[in-house]
PASEBA-1860 file (N, C-alpha, C; in nm, 3 decimals):
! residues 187
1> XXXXXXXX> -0.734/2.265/1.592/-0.759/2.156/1.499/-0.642/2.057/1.508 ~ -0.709/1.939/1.548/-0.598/1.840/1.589/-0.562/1.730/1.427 ~ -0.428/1.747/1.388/-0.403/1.685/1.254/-0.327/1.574/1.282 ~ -0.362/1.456/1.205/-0.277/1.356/1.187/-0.205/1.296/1.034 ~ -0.105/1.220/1.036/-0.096/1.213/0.875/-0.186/1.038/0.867 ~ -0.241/1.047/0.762/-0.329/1.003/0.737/-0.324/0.877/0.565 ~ -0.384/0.778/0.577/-0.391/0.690/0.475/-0.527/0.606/0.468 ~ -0.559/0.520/0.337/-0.651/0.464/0.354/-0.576/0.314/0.274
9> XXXXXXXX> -0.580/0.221/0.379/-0.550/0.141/0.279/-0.587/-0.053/0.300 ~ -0.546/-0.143/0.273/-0.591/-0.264/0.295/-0.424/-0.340/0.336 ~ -0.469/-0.393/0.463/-0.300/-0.455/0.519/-0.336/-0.583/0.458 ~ -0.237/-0.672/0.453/-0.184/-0.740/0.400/-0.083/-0.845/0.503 ~ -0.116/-0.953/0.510/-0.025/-1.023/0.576/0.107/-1.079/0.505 ~ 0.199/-1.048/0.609/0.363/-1.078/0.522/0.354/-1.247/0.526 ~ 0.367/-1.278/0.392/0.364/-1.459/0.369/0.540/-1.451/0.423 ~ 0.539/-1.609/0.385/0.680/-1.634/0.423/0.779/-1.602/0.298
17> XXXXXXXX> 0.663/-1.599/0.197/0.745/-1.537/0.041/0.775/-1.411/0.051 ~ 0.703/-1.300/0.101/0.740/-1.198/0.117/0.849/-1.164/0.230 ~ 0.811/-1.208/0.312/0.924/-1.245/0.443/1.061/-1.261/0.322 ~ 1.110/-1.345/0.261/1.187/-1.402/0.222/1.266/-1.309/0.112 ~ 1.207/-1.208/0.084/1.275/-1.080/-0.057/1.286/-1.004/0.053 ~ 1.226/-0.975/0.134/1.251/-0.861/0.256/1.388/-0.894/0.316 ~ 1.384/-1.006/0.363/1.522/-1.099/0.433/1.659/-1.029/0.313 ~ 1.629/-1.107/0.203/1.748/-1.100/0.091/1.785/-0.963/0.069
25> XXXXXXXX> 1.688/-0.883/0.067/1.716/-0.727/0.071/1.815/-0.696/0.201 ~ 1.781/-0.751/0.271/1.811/-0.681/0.425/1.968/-0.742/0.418 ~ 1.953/-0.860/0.379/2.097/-0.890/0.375/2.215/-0.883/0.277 ~ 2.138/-0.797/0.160/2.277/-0.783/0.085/2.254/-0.641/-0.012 ~ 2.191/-0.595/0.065/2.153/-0.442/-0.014/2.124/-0.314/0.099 ~ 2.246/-0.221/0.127/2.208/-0.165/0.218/2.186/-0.033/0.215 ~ 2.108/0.037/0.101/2.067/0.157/0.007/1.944/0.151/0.055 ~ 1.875/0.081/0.137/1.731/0.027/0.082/1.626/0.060/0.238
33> XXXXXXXX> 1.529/0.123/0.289/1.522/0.155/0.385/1.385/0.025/0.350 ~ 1.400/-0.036/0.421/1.235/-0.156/0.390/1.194/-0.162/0.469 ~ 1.023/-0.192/0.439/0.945/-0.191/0.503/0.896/-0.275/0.635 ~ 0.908/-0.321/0.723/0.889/-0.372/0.793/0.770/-0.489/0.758 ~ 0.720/-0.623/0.793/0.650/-0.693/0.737/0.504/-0.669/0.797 ~ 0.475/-0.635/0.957/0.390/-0.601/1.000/0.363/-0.489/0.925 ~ 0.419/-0.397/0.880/0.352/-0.252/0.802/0.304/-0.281/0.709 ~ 0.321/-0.378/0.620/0.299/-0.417/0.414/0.133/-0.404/0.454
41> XXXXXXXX> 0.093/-0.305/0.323/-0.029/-0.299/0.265/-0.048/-0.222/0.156 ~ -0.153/-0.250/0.083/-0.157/-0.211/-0.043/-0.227/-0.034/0.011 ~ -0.168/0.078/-0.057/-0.202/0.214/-0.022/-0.312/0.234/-0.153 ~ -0.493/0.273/-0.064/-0.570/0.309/-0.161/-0.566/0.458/-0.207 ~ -0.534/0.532/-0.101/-0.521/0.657/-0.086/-0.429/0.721/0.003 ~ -0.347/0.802/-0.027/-0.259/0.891/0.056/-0.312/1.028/0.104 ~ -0.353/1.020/0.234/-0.402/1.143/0.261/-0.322/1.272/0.296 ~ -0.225/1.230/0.410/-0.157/1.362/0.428/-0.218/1.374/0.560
49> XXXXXXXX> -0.178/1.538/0.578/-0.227/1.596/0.728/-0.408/1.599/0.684 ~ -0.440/1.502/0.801/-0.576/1.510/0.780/-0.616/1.550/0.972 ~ -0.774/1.636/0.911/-0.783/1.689/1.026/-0.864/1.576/1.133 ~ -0.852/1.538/1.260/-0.965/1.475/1.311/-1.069/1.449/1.287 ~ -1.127/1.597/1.254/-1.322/1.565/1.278/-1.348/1.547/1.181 ~ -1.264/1.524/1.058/-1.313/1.428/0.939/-1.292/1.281/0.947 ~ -1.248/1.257/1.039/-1.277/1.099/1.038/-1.419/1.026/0.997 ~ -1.503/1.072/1.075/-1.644/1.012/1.066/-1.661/1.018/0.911
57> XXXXXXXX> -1.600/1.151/0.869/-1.714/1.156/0.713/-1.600/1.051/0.587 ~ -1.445/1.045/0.654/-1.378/0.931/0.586/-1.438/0.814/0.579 ~ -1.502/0.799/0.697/-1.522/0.596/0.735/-1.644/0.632/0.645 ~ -1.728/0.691/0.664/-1.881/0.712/0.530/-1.843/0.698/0.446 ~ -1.745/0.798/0.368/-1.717/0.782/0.229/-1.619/0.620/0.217 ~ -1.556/0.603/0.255/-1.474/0.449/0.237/-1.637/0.360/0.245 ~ -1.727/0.346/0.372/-1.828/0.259/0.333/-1.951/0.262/0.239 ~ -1.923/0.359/0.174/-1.977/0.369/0.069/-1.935/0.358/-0.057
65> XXXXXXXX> -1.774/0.338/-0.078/-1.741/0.240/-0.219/-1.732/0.110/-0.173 ~ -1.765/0.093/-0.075/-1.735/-0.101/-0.065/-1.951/-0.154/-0.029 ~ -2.015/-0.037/-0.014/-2.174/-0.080/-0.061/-2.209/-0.234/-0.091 ~ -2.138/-0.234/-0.223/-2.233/-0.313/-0.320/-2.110/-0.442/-0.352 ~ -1.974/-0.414/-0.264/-1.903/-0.558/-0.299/-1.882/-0.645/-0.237 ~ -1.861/-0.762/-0.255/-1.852/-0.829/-0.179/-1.709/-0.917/-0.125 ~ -1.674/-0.925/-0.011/-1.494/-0.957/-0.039/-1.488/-1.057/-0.161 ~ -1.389/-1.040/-0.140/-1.330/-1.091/-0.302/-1.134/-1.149/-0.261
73> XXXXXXXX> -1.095/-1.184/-0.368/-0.968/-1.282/-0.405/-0.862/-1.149/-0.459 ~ -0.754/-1.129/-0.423/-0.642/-1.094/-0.524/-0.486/-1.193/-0.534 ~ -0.457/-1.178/-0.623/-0.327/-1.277/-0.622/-0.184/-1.180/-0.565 ~ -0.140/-1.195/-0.507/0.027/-1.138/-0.485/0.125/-1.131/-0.542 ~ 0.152/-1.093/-0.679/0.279/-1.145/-0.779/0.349/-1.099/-0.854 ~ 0.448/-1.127/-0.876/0.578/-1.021/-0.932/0.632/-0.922/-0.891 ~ 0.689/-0.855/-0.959/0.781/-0.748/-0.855/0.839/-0.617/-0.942 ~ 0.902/-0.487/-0.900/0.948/-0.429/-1.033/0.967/-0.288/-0.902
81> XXXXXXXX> 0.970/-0.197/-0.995/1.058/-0.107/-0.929/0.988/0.010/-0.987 ~ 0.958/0.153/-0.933/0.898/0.300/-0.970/1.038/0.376/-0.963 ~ 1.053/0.490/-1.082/0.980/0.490/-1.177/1.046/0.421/-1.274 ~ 1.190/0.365/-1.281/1.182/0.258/-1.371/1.347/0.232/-1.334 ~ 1.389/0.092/-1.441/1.524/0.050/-1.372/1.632/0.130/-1.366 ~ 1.615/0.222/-1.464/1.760/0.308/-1.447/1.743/0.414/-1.343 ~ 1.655/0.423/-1.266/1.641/0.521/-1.158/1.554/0.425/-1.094 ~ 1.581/0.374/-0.988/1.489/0.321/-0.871/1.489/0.412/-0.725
89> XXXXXXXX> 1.377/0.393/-0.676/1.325/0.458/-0.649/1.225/0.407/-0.492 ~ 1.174/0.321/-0.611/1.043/0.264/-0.529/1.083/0.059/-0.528 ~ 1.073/-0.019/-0.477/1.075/-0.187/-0.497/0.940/-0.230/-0.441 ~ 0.881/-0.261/-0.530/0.699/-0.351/-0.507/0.695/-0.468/-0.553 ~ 0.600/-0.530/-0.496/0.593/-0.618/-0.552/0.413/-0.605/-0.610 ~ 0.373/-0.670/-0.686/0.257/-0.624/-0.769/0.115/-0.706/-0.732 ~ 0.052/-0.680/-0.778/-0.094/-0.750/-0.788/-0.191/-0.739/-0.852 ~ -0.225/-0.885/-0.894/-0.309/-0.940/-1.007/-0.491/-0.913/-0.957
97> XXXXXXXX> -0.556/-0.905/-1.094/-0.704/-0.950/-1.111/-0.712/-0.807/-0.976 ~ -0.673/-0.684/-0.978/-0.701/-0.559/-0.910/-0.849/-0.508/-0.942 ~ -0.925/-0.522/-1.050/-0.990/-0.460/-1.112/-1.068/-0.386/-0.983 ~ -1.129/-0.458/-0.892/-1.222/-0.388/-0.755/-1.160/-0.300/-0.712 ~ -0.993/-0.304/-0.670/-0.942/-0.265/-0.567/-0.917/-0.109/-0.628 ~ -0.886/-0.138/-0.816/-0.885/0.025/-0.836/-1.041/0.089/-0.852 ~ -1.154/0.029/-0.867/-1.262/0.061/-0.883/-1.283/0.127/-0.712 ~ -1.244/0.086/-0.614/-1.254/0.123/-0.453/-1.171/0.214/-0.471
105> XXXXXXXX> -1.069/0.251/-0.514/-0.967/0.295/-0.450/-1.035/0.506/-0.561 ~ -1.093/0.449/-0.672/-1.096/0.572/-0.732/-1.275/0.637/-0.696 ~ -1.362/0.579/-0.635/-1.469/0.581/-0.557/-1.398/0.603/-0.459 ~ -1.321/0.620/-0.361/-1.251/0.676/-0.265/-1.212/0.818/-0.278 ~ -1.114/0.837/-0.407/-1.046/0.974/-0.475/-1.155/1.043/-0.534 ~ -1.231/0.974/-0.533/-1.334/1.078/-0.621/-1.409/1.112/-0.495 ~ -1.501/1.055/-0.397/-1.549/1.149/-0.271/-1.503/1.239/-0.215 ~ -1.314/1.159/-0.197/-1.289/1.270/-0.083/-1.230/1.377/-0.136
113> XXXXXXXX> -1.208/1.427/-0.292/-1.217/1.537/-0.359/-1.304/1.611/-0.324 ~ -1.477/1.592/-0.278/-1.546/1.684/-0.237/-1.596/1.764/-0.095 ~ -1.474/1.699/-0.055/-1.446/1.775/0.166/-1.317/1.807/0.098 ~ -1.261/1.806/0.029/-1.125/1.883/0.023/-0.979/1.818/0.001 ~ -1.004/1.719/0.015/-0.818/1.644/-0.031/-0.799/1.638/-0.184 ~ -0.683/1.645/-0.251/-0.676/1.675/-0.361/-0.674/1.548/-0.433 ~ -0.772/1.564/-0.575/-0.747/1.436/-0.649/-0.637/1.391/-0.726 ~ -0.644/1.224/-0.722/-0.451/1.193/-0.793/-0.501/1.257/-0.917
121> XXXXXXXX> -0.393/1.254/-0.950/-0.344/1.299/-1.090/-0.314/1.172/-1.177 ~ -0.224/1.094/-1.116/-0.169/0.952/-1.164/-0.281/0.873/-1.207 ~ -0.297/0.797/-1.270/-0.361/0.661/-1.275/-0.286/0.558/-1.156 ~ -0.391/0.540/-1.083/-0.393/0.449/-0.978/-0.327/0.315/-0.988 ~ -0.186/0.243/-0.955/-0.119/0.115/-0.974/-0.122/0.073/-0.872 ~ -0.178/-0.005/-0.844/-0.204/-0.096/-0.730/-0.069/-0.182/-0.659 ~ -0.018/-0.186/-0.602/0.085/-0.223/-0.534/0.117/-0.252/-0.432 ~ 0.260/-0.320/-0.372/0.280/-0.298/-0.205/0.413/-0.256/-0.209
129> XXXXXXXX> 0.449/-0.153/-0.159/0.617/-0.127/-0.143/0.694/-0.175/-0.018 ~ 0.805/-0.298/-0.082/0.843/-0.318/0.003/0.995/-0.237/0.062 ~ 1.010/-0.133/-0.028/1.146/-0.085/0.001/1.157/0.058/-0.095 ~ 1.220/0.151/-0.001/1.278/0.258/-0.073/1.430/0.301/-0.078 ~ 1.445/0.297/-0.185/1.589/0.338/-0.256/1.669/0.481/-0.196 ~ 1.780/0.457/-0.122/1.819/0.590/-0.103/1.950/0.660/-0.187 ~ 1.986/0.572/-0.267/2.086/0.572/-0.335/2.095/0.498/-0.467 ~ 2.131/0.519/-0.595/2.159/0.451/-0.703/2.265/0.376/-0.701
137> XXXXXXXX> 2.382/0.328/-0.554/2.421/0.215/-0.594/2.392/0.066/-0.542 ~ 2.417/-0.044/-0.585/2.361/-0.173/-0.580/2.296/-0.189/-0.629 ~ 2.233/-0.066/-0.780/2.135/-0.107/-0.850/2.132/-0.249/-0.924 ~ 2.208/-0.341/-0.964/2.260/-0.434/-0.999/2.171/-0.565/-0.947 ~ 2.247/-0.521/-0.815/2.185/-0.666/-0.703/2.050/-0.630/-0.647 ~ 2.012/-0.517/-0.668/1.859/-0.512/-0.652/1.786/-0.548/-0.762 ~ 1.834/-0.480/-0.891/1.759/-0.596/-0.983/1.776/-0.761/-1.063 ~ 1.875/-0.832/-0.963/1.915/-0.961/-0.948/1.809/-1.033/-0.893
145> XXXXXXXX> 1.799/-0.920/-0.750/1.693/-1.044/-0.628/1.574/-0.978/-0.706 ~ 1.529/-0.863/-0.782/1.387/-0.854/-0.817/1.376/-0.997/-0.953 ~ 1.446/-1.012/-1.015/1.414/-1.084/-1.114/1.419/-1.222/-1.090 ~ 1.492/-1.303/-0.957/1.509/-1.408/-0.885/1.318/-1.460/-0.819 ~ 1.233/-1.283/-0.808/1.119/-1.320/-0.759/1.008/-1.310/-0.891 ~ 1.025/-1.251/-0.976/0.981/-1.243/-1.121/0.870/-1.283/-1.091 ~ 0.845/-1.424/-1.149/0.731/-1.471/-1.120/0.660/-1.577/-0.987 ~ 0.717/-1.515/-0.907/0.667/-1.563/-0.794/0.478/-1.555/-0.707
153> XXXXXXXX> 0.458/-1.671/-0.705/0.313/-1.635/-0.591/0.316/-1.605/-0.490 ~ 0.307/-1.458/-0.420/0.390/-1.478/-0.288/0.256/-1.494/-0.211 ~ 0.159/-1.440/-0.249/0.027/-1.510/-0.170/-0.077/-1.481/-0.271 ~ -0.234/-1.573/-0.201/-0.359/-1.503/-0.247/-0.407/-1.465/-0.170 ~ -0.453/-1.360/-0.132/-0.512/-1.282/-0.055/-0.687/-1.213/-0.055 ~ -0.729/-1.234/0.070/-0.902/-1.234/0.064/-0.885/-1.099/0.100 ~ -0.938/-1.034/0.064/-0.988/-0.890/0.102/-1.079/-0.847/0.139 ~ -1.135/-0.847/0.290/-1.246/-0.854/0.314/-1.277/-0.668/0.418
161> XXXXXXXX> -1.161/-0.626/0.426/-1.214/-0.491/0.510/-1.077/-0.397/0.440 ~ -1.115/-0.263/0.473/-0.987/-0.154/0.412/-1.002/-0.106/0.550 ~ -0.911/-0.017/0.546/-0.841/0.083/0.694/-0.823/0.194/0.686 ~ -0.881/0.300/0.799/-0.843/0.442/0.740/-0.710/0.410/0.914 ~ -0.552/0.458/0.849/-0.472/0.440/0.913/-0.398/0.591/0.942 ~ -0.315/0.551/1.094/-0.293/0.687/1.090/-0.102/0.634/1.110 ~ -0.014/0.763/1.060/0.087/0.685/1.041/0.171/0.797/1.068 ~ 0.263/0.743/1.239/0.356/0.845/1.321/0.549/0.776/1.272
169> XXXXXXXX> 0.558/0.879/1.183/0.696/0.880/1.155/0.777/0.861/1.261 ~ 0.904/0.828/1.314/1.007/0.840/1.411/1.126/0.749/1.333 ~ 1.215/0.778/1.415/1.368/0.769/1.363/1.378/0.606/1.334 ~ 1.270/0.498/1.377/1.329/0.323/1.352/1.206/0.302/1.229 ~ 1.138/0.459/1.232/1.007/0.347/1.113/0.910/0.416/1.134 ~ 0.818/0.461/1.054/0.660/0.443/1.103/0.588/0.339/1.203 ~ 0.517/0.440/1.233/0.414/0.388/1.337/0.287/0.394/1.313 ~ 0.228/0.282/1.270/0.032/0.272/1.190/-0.033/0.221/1.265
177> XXXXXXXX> -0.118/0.281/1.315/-0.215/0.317/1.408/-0.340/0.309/1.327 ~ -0.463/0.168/1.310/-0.555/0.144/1.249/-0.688/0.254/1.354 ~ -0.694/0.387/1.259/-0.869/0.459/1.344/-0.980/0.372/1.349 ~ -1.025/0.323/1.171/-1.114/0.295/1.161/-1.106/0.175/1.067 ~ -1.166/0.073/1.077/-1.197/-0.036/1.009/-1.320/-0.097/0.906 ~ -1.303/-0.075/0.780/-1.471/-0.051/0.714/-1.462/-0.215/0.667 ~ -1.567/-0.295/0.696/-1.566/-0.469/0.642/-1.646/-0.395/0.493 ~ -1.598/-0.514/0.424/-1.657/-0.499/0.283/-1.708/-0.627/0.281
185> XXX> -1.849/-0.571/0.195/-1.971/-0.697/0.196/-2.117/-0.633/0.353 ~ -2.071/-0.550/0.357/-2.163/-0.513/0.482/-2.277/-0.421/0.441 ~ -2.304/-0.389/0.320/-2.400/-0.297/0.307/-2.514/-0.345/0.282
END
């Protein structure tokens, strides 16, 4: 049984706004392992070691919460930190008018509960991480440049397909490898 680690999620193109907190990070915060801009996407589901020959029945179940929608608009905006400022952790930046994306994303968690991956526990926050914290210091100047982007538009974004992605760790970064591609609005 051939395993890969596994995600489902919707990429996201790096604006020049996002480009631009990624940059400021990179240059004056060096706790912070960030994400690369080609990688940014919003994660619907975290799979884990998933086996091959469930692929087919992933791309079914993913085209079957996107059935009945049709692409749609989200906004790109603000920013903040998991699980909160006195312990960071996580640096995202957020997104507005989600309502579909958690309605997809828990029509996702709820199928693939029944082949076997385990359901969240969490309530689903829709997000993009652009950076993980390896250390509590510079907490300061990380929440300087987060509040510098506060209310920022860093894009609007059409959402028109999700991705079941496959994602090879190594020593400069992940490596995401798109299997399968489901368009939404196709049913």
């Amino acid at each position: 049984m051939a395993l890969f680690r596994g995600f489902i999620a919707i990429d996201v193109k790096a604006s020049s706004e996002i480009s631009n907190i990624i940059n400021e990070f990179k240059k004056s915060v060096t706790n912070i392992k960030l994400v690369e801009p080609k990688n940014i996407h919003i994660t619907l589901k975290f799979l884990g070691d998933t086996d091959e020959n469930l692929i087919s029945k992933i791309k079914g179940i993913i085209e079957e919460s996107v059935e009945d929608i049709n692409p749609f608009e989200i906004k790109i905006k603000d920013t903040g930190v998991f699980p909160n400022e006195n312990y960071i952790k996580v640096i995202w930046i957020g997104i507005k008018n989600h309502e579909q994306i958690a309605e997809i994303a828990k029509k996702i968690d709820d199928q693939l509960s029944k082949i076997g991956f385990k359901k969240e526990k969490r309530k689903f926050s829709p997000h993009i991480t652009i950076g993980r914290v390896k250390s509590g210091k510079d907490k300061e100047k990380i929440l300087q440049i987060l509040n510098k982007y506060k209310n920022v538009d860093f894009i609007d974004l059409k959402i028109d397909s999700i991705k079941l992605k496959k994602s090879e760790l190594n020593p400069k970064g992940p490596i995401y490898t798109t299997l399968k591609e489901i368009k939404i609005g196709q049913g």
